[in-house]
DSSP file (Angstrom, degrees, kcal/mol; ACC not computed):
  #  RESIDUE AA STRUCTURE BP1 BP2  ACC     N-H-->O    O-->H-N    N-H-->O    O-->H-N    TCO  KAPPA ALPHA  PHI   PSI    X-CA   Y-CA   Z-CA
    1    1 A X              0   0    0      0, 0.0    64,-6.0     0, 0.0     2,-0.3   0.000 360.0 360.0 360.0 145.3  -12.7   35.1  174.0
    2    2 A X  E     -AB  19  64A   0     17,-2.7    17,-1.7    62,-0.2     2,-0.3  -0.912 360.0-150.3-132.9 172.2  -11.1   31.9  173.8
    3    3 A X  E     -AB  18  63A   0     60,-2.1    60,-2.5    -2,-0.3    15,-0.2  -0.739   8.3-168.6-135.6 152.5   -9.5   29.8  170.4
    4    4 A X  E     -A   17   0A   0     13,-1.3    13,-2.2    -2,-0.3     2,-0.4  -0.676  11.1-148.7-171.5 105.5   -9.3   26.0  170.1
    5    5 A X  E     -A   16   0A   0     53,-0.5    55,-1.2    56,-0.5     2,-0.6  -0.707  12.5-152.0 -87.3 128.4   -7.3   24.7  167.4
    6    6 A X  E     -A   15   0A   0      9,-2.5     2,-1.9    -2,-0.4     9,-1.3  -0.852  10.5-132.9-111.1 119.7   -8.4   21.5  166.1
    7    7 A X        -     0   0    0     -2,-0.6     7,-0.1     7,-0.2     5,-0.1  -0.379  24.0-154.8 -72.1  91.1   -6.4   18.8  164.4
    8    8 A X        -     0   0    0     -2,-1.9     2,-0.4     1,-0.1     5,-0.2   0.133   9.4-149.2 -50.1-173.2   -8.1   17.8  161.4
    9    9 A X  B >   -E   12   0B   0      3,-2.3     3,-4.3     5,-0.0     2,-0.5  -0.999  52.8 -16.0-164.9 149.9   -7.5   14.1  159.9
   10   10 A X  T 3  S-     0   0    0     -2,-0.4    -2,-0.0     1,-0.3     0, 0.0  -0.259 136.5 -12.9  54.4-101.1   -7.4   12.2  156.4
   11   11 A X  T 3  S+     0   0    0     -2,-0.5     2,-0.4     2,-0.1    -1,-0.3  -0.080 115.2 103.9-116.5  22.0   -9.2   14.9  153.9
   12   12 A X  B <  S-E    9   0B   0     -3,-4.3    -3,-2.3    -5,-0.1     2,-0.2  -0.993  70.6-131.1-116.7 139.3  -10.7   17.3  157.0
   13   13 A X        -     0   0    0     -2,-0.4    18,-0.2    -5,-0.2    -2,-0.1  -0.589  21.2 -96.2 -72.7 139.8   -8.8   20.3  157.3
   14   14 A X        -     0   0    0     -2,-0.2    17,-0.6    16,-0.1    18,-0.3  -0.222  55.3-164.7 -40.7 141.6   -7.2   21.8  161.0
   15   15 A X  E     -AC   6  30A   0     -9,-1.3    -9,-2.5    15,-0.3     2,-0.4  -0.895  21.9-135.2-127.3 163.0   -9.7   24.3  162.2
   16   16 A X  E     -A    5   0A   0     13,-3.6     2,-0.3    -2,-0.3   -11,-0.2  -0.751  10.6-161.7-143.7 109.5  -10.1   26.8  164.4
   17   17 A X  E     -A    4   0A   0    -13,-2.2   -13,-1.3    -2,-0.4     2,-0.3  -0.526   1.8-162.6 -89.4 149.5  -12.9   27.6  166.7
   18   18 A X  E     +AD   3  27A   0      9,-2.5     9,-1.4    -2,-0.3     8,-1.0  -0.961  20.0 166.5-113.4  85.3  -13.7   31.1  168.5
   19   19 A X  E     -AD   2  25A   0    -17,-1.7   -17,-2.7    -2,-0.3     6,-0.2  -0.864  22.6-131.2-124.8 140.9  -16.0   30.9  171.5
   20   20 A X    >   -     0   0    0      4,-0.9     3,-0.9    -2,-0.3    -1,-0.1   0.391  47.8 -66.3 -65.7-166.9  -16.8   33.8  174.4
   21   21 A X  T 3  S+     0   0    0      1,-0.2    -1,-0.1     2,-0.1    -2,-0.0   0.673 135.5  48.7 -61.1 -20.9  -17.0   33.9  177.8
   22   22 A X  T 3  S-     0   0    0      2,-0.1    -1,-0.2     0, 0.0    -2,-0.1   0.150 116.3-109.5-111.4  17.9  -19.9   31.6  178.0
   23   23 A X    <   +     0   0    0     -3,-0.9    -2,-0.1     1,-0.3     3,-0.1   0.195  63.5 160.8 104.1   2.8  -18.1   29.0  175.5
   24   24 A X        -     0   0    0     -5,-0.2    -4,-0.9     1,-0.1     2,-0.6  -0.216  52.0-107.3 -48.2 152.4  -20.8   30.0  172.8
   25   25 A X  E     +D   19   0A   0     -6,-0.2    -6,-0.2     1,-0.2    -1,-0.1  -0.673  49.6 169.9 -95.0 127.0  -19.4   29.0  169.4
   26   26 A X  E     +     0   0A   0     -8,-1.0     2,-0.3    -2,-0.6    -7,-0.2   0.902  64.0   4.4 -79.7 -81.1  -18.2   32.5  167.4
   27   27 A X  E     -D   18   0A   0     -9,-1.4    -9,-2.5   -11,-0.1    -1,-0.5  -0.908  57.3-172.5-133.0 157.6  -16.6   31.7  164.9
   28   28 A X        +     0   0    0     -2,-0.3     2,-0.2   -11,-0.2   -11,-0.2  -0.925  31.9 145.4-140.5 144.0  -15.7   28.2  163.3
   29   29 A X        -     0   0    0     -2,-0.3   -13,-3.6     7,-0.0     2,-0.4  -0.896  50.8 -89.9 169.5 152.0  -13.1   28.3  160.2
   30   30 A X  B >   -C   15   0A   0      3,-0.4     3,-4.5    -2,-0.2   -15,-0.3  -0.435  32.4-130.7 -91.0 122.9  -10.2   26.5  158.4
   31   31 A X  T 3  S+     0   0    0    -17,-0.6     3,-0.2    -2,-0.4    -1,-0.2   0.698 110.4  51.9 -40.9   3.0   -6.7   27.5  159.7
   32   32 A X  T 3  S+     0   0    0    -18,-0.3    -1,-0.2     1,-0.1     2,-0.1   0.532 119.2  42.8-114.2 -12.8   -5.6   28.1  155.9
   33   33 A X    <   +     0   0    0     -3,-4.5    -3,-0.4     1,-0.1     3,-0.3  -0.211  59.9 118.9-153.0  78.7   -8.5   30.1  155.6
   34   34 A X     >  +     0   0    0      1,-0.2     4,-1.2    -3,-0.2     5,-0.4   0.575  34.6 114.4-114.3  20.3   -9.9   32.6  157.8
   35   35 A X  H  > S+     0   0    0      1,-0.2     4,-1.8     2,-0.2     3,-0.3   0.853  86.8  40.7 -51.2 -42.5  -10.0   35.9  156.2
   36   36 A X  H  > S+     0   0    0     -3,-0.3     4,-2.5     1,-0.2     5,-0.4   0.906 117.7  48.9 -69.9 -32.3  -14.4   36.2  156.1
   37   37 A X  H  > S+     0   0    0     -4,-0.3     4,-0.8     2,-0.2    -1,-0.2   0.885 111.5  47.7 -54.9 -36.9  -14.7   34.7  159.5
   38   38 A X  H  <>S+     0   0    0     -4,-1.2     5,-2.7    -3,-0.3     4,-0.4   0.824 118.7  42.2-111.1 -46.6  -12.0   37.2  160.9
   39   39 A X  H ><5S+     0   0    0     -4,-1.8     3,-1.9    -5,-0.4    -1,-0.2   0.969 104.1  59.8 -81.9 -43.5  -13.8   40.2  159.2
   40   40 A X  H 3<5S+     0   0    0     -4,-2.5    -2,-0.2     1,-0.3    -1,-0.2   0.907 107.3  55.2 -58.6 -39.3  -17.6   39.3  160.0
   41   41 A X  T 3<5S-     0   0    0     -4,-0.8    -1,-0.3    -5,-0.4    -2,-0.2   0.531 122.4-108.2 -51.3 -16.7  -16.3   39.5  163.9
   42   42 A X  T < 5S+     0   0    0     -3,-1.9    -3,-0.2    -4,-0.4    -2,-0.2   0.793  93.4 108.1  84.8  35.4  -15.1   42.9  163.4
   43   43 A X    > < +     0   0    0     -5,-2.7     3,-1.2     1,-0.1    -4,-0.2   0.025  25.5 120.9-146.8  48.9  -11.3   41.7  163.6
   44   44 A X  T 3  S+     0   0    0      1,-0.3     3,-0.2    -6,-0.2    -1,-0.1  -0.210  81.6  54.3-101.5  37.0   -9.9   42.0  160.0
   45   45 A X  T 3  S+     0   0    0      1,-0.4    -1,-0.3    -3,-0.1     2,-0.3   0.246 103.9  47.0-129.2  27.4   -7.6   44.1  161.3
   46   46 A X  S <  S+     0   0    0     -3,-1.2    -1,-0.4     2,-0.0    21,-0.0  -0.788  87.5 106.0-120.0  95.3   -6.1   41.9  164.2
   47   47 A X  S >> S+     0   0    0     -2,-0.3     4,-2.4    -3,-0.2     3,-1.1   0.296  75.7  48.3 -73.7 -52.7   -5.9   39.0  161.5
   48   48 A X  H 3> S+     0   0    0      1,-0.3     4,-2.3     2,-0.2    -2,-0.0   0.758 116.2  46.9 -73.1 -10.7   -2.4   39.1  161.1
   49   49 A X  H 3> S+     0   0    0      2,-0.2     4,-1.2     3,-0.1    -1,-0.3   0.732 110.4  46.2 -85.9 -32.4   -2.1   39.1  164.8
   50   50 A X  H <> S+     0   0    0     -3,-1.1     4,-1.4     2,-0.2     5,-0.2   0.645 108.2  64.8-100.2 -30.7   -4.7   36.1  165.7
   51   51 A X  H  X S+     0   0    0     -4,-2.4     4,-1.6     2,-0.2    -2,-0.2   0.968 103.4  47.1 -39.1 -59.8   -2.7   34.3  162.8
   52   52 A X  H >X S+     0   0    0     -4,-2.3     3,-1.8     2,-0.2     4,-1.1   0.992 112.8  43.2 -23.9 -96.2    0.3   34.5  165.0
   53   53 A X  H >X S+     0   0    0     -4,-1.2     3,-2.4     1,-0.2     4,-1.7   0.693 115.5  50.1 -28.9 -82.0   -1.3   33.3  168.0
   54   54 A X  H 3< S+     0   0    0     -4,-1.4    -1,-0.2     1,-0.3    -2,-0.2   0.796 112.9  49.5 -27.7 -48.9   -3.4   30.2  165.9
   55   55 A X  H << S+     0   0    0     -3,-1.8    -1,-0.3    -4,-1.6    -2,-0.2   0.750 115.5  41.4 -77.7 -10.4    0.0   29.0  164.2
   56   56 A X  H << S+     0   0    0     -3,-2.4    -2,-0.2    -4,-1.1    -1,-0.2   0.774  97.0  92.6-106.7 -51.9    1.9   28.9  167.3
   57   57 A X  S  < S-     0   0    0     -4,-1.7     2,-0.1    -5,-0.3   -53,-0.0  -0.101  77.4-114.0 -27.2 113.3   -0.9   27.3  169.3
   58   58 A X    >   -     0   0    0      1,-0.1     3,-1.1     2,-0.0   -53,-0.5  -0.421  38.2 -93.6 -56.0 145.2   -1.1   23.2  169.8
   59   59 A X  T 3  S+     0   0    0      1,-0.2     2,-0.8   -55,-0.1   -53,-0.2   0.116 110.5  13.7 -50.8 169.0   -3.7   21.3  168.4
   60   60 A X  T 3  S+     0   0    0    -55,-1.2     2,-0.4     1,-0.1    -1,-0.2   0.456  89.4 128.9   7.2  22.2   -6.7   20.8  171.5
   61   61 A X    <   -     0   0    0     -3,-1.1     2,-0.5    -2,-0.8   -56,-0.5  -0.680  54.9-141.5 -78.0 125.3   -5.2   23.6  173.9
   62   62 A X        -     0   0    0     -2,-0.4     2,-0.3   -58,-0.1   -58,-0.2  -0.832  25.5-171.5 -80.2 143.5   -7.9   26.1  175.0
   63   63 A X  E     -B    3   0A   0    -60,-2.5   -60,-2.1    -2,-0.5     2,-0.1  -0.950  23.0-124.6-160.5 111.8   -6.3   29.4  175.0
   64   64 A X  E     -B    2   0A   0     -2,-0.3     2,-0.5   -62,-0.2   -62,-0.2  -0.423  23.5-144.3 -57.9 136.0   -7.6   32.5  176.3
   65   65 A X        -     0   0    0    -64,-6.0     2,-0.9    -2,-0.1    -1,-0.1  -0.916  12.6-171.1-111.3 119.7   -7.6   35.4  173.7
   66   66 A X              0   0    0     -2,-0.5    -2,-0.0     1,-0.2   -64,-0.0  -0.561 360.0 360.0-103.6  77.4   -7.0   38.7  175.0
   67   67 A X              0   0    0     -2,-0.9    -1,-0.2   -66,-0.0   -17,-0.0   0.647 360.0 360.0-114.5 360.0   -7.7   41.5  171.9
């Protein structure tokens, strides 16, 4: 799976997309708020862990996620 944090601008919020091995979009969701997203993937119980990783991350870096 790979994460791509996106720098929002004016009144859109930073986001954070979740795409597979074939870049298919997963999940799409606001960095302040990703608790349904996290759990409809099966991984609301790596949230606090994929929080990490997202807050740490730079804005347009593709970043393989390995969980």
């Amino acid at each position: 799976m790979y994460i791509i944090k996106v720098k929002g601008i004016a009144k859109i919020p930073d986001y954070v997309q979740l795409r597979d091995e074939k870049f298919t979009l997963l999940a799409y969701f606001r960095v302040d708020r990703p608790d349904k997203s996290l759990e409809k993937l099966g991984f609301g119980d790596k949230q606090a862990q994929i929080m990490n990783i997202i807050n740490e991350l730079p804005f347009g870096q593709v970043t393989k996620l390995d969980i």
